[in-house]
N, C-alpha and C positions, 0 to 999 in steps of 0.2 A: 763476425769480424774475421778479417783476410791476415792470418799472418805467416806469412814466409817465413822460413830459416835454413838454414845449413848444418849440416853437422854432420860431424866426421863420419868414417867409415867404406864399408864395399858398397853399398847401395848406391854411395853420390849425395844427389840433394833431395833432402824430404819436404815437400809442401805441406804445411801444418795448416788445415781451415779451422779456425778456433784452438779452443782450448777446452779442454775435453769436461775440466772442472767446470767451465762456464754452464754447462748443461745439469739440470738435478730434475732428473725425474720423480713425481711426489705420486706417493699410491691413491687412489679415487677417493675424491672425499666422501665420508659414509653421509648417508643421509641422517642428520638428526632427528631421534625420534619423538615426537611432538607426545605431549602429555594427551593421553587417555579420555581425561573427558572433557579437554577444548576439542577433540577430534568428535568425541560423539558428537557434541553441542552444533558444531560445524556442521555433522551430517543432518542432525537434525532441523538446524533450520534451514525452512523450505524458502524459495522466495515467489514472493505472489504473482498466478498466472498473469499474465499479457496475453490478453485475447484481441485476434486481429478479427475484428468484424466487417462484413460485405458489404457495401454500397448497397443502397436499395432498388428498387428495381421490383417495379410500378408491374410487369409482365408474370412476375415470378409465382404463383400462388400460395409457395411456402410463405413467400416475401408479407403476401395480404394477410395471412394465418395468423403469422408474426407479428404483424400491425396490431390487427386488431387484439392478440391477446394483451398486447406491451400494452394498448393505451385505455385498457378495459383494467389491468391490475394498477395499474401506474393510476387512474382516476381512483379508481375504488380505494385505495390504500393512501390517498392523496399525495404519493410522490414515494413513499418510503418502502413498499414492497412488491420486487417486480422479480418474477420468476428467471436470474440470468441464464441459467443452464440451459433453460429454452431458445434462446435469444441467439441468431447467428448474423443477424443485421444491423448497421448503427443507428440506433436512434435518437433523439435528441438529448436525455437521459442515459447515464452512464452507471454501470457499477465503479464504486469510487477506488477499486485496487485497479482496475482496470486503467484509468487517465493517468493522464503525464502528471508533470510536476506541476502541482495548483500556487505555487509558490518560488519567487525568485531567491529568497534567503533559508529558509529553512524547508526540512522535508514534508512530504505529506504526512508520515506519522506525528512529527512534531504540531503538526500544520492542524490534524485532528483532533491531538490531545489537548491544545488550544482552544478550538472549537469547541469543545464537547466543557472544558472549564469555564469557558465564558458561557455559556447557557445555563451550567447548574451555577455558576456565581450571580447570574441576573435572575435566576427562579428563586434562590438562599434567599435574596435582599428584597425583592418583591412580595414574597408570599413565607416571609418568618421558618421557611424551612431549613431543615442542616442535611441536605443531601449530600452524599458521597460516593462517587465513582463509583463502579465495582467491576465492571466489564463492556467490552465493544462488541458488539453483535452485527452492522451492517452500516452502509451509507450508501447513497446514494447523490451523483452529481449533476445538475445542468448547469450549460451557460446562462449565466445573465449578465449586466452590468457587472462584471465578476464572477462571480459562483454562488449557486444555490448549495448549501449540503442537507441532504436528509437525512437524520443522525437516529440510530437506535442503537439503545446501550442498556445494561442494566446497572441500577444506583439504591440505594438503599437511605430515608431518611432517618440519622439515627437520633431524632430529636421525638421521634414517635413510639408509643406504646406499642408498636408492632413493626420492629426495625429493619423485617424482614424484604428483601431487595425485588424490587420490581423493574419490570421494563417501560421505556421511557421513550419520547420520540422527540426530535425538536428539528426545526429547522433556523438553520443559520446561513446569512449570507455573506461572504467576503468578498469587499472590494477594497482594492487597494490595501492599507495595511488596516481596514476597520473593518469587527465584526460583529453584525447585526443580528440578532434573536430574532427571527420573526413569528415564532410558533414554539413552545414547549409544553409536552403536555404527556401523561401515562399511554401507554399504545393501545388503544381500543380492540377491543375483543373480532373476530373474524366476523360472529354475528352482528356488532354494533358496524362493521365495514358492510354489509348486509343493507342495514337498513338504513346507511349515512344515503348509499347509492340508491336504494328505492326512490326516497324523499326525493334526491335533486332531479327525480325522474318527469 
């Protein structure tokens, strides 16, 4: 603000720009300091890689190496165990941390936890069992009409004289807002993947 004035004296007239009160310098705000163990918890959670994978490329020979082990694990495990660390090309098959949002309303961890409730709610009701969650161990994604998920987790029946927690395998399909069981079942031993893939030989 411009304020002029006068006032007496030897000097004459003094031009006054503001008013000197108008001005309050405030010392820096200190940073406040966040509580202890929201900060660990912060540091501690990681958020899951986003891996940019290559276009394929028919020329490549890493590219051929890569095919063929993807589609050599991916048959033999019938969709549920594919070595991704190996993997630097897109294939039709995804790891499931890896894709975008499978879902316009809720998140993909939601979107799982679902998943994985609707399969042990249609095994419970089907087959007299009282399975229970116990942990997420891997998924795997393709397109289809929607999405295919290939789900292993470990669950424990605790309706059994030995309630001890096993791993489990199921595949479910989402389309649209319905999701479909198409397979649940215990995860076969490396040698029963052995001799699944002999037979279909």
């Amino acid at each position: 603000m411009f304020t002029a004035s006068s006032e007496g004296g030897d000097d004459g007239d003094i031009t006054k720009f503001g008013d000197s009160t108008d001005l309050v310098v405030s010392p820096l705000a200190k940073k406040p300091r966040l509580d202890l163990k929201v900060e660990a918890e912060a540091e501690a959670k990681v958020e899951p890689e986003v891996r940019i994978l290559r276009r394929p490329d028919l020329s490549d020979p890493d590219y051929k190496r890569q095919r063929e082990m993807y589609f050599e694990q991916y048959e033999k495990s019938e969709g549920y165990d594919v070595d991704w660390d190996s993997i630097t090309y897109d294939f039709a098959a995804v790891k499931f941390e890896w894709g975008g949002d499978f879902d316009d309303v809720i998140s993909n961890d939601e979107l799982l936890k679902r998943l994985i409730e609707s399969a042990i709610g249609e095994e419970n009701e089907e087959n007299g069992t009282q399975l229970e969650f116990v942990k997420y161990v891997s998924a795997n994604v393709i397109g289809v009409q929607g999405f295919l998920f290939f789900i292993t987790f470990w669950a424990k029946d605790v309706s059994s004289p030995d309630p001890e927690p096993k791993l489990y395998q199921t595949k479910v399909r989402k389309f649209m807002d319905e999701d479909i069981v198409v397979d649940f079942r215990l995860r076969p031993t490396q040698e029963l993947f052995g001799s699944i893939l002999t037979l279909n030989m």
